[in-house]
C-alpha positions in Angstrom: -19.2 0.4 12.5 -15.8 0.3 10.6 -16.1 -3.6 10.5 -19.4 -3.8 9.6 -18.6 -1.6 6.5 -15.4 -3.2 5.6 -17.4 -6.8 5.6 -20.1 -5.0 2.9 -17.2 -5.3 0.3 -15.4 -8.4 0.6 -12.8 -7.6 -2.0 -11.4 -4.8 -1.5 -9.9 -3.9 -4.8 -10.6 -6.0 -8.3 -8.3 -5.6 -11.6 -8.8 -7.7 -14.6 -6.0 -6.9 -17.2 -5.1 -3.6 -16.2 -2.0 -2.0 -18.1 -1.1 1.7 -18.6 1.6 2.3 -21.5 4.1 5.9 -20.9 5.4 6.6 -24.8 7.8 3.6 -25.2 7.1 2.1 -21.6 4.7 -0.2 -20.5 4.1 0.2 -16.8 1.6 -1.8 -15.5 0.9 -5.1 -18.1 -2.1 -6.7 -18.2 -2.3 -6.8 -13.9 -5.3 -9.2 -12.6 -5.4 -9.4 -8.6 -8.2 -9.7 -6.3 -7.4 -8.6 -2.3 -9.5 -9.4 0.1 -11.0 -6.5 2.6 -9.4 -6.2 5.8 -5.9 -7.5 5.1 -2.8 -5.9 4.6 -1.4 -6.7 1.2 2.1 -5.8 0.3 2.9 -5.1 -3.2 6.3 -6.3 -3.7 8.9 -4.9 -6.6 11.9 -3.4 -7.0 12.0 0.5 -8.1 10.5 1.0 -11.4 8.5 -2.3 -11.6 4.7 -0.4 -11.5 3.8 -0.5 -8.0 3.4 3.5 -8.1 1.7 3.9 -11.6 -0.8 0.8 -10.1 -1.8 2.9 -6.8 -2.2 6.3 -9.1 -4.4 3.6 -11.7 -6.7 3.0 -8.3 -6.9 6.4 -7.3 -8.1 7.0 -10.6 -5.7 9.9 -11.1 -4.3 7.7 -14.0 -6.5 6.4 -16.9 -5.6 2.7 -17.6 -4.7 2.1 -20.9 -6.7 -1.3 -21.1 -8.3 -2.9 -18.7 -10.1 -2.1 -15.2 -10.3 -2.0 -12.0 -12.7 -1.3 -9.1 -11.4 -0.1 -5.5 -14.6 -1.0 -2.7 -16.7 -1.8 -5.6 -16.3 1.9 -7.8 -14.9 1.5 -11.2 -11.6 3.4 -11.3 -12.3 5.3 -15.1 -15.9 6.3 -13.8 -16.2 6.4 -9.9 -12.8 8.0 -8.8 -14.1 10.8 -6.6 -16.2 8.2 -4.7 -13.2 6.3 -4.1 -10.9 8.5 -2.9 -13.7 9.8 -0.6 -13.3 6.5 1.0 -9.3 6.1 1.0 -6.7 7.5 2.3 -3.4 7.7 0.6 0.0 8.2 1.9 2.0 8.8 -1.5 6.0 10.4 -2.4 4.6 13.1 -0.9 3.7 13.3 2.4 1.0 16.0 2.3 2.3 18.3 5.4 3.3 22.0 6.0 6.3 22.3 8.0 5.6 25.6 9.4 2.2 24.5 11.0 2.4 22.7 13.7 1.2 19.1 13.8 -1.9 19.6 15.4 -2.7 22.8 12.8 -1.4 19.9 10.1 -4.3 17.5 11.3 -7.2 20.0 11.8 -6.2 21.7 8.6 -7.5 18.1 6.7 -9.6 17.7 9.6 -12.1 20.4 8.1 -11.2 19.2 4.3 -12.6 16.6 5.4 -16.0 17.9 7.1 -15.2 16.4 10.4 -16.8 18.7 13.0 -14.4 20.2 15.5 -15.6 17.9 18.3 -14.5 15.0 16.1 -11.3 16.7 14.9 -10.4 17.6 18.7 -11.2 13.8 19.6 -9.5 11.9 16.5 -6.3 14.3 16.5 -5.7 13.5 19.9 -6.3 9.7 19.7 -4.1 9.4 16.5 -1.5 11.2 18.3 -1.5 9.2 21.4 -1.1 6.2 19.2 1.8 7.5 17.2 3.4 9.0 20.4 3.6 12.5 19.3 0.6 13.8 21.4 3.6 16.2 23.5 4.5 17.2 20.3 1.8 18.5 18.8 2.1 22.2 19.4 5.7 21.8 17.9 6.3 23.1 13.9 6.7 20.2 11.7 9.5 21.3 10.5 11.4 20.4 13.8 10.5 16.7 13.1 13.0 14.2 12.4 12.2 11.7 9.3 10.6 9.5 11.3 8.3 11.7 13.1 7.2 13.5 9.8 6.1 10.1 8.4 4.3 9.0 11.6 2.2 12.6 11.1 1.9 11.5 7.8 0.1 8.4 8.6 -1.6 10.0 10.8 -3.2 12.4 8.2 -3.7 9.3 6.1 -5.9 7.8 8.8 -7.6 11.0 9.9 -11.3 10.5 8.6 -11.5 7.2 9.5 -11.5 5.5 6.3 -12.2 1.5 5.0 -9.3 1.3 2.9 -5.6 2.8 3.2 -2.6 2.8 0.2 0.6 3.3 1.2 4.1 3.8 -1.3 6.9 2.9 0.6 6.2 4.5 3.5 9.5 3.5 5.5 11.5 5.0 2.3 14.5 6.8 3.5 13.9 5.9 7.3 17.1 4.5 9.4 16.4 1.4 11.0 14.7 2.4 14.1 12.0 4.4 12.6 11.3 2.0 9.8 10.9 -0.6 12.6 8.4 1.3 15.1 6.8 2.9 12.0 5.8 -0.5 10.6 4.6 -1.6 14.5 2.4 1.6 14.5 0.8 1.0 10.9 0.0 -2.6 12.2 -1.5 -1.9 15.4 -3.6 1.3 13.6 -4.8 -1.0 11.1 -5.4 -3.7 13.4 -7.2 -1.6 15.9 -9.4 0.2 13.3 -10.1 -2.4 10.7 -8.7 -0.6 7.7 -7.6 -2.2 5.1 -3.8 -1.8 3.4 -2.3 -1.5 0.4 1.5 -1.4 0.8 3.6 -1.2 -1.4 7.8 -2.0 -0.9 10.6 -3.4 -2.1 11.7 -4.8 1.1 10.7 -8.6 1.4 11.7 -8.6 5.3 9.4 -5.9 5.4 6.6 -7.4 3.8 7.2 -10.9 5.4 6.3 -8.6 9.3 3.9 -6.6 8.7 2.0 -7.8 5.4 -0.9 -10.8 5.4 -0.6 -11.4 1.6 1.5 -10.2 -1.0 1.8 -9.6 -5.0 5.6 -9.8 -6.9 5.5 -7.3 -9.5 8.5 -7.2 -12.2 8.4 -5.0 -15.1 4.9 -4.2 -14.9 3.9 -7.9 -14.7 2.0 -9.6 -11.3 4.5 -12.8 -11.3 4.1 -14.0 -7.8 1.3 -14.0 -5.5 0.4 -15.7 -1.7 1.7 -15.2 1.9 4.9 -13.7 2.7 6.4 -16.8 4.2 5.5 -18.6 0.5 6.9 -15.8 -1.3 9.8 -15.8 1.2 10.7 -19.6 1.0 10.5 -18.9 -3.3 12.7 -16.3 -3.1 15.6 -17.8 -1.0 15.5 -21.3 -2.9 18.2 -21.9 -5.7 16.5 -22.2 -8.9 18.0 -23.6 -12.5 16.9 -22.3 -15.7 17.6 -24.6 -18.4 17.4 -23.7 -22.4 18.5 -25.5 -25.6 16.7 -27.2 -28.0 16.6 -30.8 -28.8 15.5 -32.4 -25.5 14.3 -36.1 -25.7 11.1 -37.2 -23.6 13.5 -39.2 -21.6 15.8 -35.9 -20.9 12.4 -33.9 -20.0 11.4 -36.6 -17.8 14.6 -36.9 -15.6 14.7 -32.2 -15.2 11.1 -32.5 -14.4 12.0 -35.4 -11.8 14.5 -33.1 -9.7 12.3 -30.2 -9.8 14.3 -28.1 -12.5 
């Protein structure tokens, strides 16, 4: 069933010159990307480039400025309930109270969600078992270490079995070990499930694992876009930026010869 409805809507998520101005700031500048359903896409930038301000645009919990976009074929400005009906979102915040316990976390959004308590029961469990925190579950989430908090955080994220999934640098503050079986957990869930991602980072290694295509933002601006090992090979090769004035065909000719 998950497949079936992920194949309905073949892209996933449509922008055609989306931007979103803050005062002085422009956030997100004209931003036109089309990703495929049932991918993971990594949205790549360093801090303060627009990858945030772009997953809050849509959510529909920002209004664009100019421009639009439509998340499983639901315009953004219009539609936003519908969408984030159908999403899940794992954002700064990670949406848990640390003196439930996991399990209470997940049947608490369980029943937000209007999943009946046979399903919660069965889908709690399985998500647990997955994320290896099944013997933990009776335990108050305040007790959890980073890397178990986040895990419970996907968890929550993937609780009503969505089509499509955004993530905001969900290994963010992680040492290395739970960064590393975080990201094997979100790429066996989404795997195993068929759920579409939206991740964003500013980790290239990262993205080069886990991600099947990725975008380069900078200030706002889409710059880059294909598979990791593309963007990868761009990154790590020297580049020459010539600038003057005055160049003769001849001089043009030999630059453009040696790939500058």
């Amino acid at each position: 069933m998950m497949a079936e409805r992920i194949c309905m809507t073949e892209i996933a998520i449509r922008t055609e010159n989306l931007a979103r101005d803050f005062e002085t700031v422009r956030a997100v500048d004209d931003l036109s990307l089309e990703m495929p359903a049932g991918i993971v896409f990594g949205f790549l930038g360093p801090n303060g480039a627009g990858k945030t301000t772009t997953i809050r645009l849509l959510l529909g919990l920002l209004e664009p400025t100019s421009g639009r976009a439509k998340v499983l074929d639901f315009d953004t400005r219009t539609q936003a309930d519908r969408i984030r009906e159908r999403v899940g979102a794992l954002l700064e915040d990670d949406g848990l109270y640390e003196r439930l316990t996991a399990y209470e976390n997940l049947n608490f959004y369980g029943e937000i969600n209007r999943l009946t308590a046979p399903e919660r029961r069965a889908r709690i469990r399985q998500l647990l078992e997955h994320l290896d925190l099944w013997d933990r579950r009776n335990e108050r989430v305040s007790r959890f270490s980073s890397g178990m908090k986040q895990k419970l955080a996907l968890a929550r994220a993937l609780l009503h079995r969505l089509s499509l999934l955004f993530l905001d640098e969900p290994t963010a503050g992680l040492d290395a070990l739970s960064a590393v079986a975080l990201r094997e957990d979100l790429t066996a869930l989404a795997r195993q499930e068929g759920v579409t991602v939206f991740l964003t980072t500013h980790n290239l290694a990262e993205a080069e694992k886990i991600c099947d295509r990725v975008g380069v933002i900078h200030k706002g601006r889409l710059v880059a876009g294909g598979r990791p090992d593309e963007i990868g090979d761009q990154a790590r090769r020297p580049s020459v930026n010539v600038t003057g004035r005055g160049f003769t065909p001849e001089a043009i000719a030999a630059l453009e010869e040696v790939g500058i």
